[in-house]
C-alpha positions in Angstrom: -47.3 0.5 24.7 -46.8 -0.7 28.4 -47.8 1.3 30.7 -46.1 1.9 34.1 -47.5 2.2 37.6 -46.5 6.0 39.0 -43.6 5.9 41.2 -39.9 7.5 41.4 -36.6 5.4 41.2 -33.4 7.0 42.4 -30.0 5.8 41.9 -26.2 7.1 42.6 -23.3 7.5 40.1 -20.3 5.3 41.8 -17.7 7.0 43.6 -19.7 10.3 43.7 -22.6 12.1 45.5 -24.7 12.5 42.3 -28.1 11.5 42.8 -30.7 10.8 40.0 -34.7 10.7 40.7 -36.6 9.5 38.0 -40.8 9.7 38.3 -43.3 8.2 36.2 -46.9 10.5 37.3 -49.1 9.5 34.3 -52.1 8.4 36.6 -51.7 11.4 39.5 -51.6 14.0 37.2 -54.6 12.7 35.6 -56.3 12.0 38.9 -55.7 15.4 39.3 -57.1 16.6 35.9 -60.4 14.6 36.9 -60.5 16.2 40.2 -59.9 20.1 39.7 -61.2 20.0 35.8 -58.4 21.9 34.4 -57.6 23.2 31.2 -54.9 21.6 29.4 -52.5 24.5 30.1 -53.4 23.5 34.0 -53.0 20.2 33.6 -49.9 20.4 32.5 -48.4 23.8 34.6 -50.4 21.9 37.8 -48.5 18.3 36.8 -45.7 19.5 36.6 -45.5 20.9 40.2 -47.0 17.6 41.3 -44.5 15.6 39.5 -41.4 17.7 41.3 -43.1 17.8 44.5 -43.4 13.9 44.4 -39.9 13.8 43.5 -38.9 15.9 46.4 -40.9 14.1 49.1 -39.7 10.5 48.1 -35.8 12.1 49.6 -38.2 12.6 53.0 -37.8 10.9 56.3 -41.3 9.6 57.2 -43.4 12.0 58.9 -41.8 15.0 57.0 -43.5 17.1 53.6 -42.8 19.7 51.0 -45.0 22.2 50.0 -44.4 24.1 46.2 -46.2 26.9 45.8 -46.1 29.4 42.8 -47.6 33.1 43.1 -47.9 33.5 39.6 -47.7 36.6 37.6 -49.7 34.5 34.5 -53.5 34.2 34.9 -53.3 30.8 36.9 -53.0 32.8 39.5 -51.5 30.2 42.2 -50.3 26.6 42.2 -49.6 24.6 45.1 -48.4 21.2 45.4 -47.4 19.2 48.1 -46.3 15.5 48.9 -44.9 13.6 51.7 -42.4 10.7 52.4 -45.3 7.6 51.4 -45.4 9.7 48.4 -48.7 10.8 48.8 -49.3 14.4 46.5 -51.9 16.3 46.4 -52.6 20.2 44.9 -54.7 22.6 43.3 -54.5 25.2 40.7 -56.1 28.5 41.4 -57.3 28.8 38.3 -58.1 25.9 36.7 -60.1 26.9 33.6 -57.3 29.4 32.5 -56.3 29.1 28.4 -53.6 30.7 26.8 -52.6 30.2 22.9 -49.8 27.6 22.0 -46.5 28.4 21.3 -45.2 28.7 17.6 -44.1 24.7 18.2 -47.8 23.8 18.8 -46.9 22.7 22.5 -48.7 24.5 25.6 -47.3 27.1 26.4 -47.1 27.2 30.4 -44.5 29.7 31.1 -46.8 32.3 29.9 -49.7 30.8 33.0 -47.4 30.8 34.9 -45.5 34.3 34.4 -41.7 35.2 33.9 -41.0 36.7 37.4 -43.1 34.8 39.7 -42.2 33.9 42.9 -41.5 29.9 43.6 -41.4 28.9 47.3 -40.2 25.8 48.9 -41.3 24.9 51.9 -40.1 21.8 54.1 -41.4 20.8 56.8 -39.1 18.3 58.8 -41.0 17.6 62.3 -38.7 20.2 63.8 -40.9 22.7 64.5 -40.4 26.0 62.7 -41.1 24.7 58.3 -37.7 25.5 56.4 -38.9 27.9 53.6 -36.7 29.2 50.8 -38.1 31.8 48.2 -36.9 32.8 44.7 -38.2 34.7 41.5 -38.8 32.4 38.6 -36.4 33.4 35.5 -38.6 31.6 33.0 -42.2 30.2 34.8 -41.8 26.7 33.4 -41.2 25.3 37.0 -39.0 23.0 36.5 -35.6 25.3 35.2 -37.2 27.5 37.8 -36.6 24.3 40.7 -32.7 24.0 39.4 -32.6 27.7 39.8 -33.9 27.3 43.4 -31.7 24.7 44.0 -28.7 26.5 43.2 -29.1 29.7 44.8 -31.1 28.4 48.0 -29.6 25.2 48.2 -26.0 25.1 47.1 -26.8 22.6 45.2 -26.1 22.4 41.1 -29.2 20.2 40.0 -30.9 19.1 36.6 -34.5 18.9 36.6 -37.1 18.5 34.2 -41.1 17.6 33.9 -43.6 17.6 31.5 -46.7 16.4 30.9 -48.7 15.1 27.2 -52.2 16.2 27.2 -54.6 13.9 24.8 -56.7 15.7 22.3 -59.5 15.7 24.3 -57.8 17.1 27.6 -57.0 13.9 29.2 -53.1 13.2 30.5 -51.5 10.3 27.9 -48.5 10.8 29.7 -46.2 12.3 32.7 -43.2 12.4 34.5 -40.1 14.0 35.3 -36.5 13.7 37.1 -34.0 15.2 39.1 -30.3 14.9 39.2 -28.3 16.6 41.5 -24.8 17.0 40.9 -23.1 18.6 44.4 -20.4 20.8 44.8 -17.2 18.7 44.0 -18.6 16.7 41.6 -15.9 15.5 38.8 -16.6 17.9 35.6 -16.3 14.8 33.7 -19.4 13.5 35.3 -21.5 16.5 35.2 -20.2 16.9 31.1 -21.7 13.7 30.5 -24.8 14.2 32.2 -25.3 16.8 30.1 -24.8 15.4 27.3 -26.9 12.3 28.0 -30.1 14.6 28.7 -29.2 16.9 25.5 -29.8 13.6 23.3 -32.8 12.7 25.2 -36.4 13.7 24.2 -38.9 15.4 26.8 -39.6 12.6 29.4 -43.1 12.7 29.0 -42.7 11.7 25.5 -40.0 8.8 26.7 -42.7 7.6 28.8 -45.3 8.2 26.0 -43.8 5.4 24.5 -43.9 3.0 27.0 -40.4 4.1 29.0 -39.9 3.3 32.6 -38.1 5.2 35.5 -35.4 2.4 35.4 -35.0 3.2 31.1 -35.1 6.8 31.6 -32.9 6.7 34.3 -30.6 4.0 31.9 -30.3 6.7 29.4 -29.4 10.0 31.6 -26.4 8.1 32.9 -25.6 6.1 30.2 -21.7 5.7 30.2 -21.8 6.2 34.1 -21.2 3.6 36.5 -24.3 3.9 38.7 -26.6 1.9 41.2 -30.3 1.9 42.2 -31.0 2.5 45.7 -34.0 3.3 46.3 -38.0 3.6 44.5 -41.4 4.5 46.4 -45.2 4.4 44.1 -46.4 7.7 43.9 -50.4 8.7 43.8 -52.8 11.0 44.2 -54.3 11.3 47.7 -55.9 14.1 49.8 -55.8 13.8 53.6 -59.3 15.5 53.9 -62.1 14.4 56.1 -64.8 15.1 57.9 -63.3 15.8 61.7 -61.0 18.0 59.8 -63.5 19.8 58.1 -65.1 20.0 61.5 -61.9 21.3 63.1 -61.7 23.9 60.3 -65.3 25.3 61.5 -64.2 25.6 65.0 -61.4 27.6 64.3 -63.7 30.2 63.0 -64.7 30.8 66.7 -68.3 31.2 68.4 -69.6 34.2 66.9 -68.4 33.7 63.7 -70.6 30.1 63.4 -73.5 31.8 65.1 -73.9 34.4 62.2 -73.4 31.1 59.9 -76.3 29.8 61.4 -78.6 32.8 61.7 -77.6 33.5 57.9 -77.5 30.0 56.4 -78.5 27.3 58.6 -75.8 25.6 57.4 -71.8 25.2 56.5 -70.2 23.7 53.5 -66.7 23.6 54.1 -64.9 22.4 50.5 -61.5 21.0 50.5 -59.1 23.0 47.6 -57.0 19.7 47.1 -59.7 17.6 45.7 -62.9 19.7 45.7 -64.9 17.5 48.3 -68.1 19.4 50.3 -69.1 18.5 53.7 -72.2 19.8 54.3 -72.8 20.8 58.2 -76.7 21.1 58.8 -78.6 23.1 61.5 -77.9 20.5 64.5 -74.4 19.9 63.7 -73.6 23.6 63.4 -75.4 24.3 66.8 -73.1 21.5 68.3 -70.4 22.8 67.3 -71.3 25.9 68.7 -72.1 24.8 72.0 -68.2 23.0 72.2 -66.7 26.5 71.3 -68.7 28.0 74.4 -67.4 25.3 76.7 
């Protein structure tokens, strides 16, 4: 089996505005699993949001992001994922150590984690100012029907979407991916019917990629029969945008007498960052020059 380097690959049907995005996220999501140590029922609810999000972010103009976060009715609790226009993605699971039993088909069973019901939010941030956030109620809690859903009520815009991710036997990610085709308004019906049809044939894209598939196959099969062109790919990983002076920053914001009570209690901060579970530490002489730069 060949394995594939994570990116997404987009491409357009001729003579139409139908878009396809097709992500392989094998090594992110299992960067990912590493960092949070999450159950397999995680792993694959949290990769799947990662995998979407990626998707998302490579349709970006540089310097803009997407944030998907789920307020789940499940016992995960929260997810949030977010990525950017380098395709950088990052997020955390609130719980990450949650289990739930299979489903009768022996597969994880993530729209119980998650929860029928709970509330999906997309939020874009373009460099405009003010983020662009939309809001639904998830119909199933398997994210990714959920994103069409969003799409089509927030958006206006009919899309396919799907992710999924194969956890190993002993919780480790064999393989991951996902896509995202939308089909706008005005779209010929024949076009849309054979999309359709193509991903009706098809088995889950995490097992397509199992088997050694790459964006450009996958993509190969959901619009076979279609006259199509690739435009555009982007590699996707796994990074966090943590660092010290921002964990720094983050301990100013808690203002003068907040820090002083730190240091009388502690004598010393730990500021840990939720997207990949760093600690910097802050001893007594950092925290009392911090303090001193809030008083000036």
């Amino acid at each position: 089996m060949e394995k594939y380097e994570d990116k997404v690959v987009w491409s357009m049907v001729e003579d139409t505005t139908v878009v396809a995005y097709v992500a392989s996220t094998t090594s992110l999501v299992e960067e990912a699993r590493f960092l949070h140590n999450t159950s397999p029922v995680a792993t694959a609810a949290l990769g799947r949001a990662l995998t979407l999000a990626g998707i998302m972010g490579a349709a970006l103009k540089e310097g803009q992001k997407v944030t998907l976060h789920i307020r789940c009715l499940g016992p995960l609790e929260s997810i949030l994922a977010q990525a950017n226009s380098q395709g950088e993605v990052r997020g955390y699971v609130s719980q990450p150590s949650v289990f739930v039993p299979s489903r009768e088909d022996k597969k994880l069973n993530v729209e119980e984690a998650v929860g029928k019901g709970s509330q999906l939010s997309v939020v874009k941030d373009l460099g405009l100012g003010e983020p662009y956030a939309g809001y639904i109620k998830m119909p199933r809690g398997g994210i990714a029907y959920d994103l069409a859903y969003y799409f089509a009520l927030s958006e206006q815009l009919p899309s396919a979407c799907s992710a999924g991710v194969y956890v190993g036997e002993k919780g480790e990610v064999l393989s991951s991916g996902g896509f995202i085709i939308h089909t706008p308004l005005g779209t010929p019906q024949h076009v849309i019917q054979k999309i359709e049809d193509n991903i009706s044939l098809l088995p889950p894209v995490s097992s397509l990629i199992l088997e050694g598939k790459s964006p450009e196959e996958i993509t190969r099969d959901l619009l076979a029969s279609l006259s199509y062109r690739v435009v555009g790919e982007k590699k996707l990983c796994y990074h966090c945008h943590c660092s010290r002076e921002r964990a720094r920053r983050t301990l100013i914001l808690l203002g003068r007498e907040e820090l002083e009570e730190l240091l009388a209690r502690e004598g010393r901060a730990e500021v840990s960052c939720f997207f990949c579970n760093r600690v910097y530490l802050f001893g007594d002489k950092e925290l009392r020059e911090l303090i001193e730069k809030v008083r000036k």
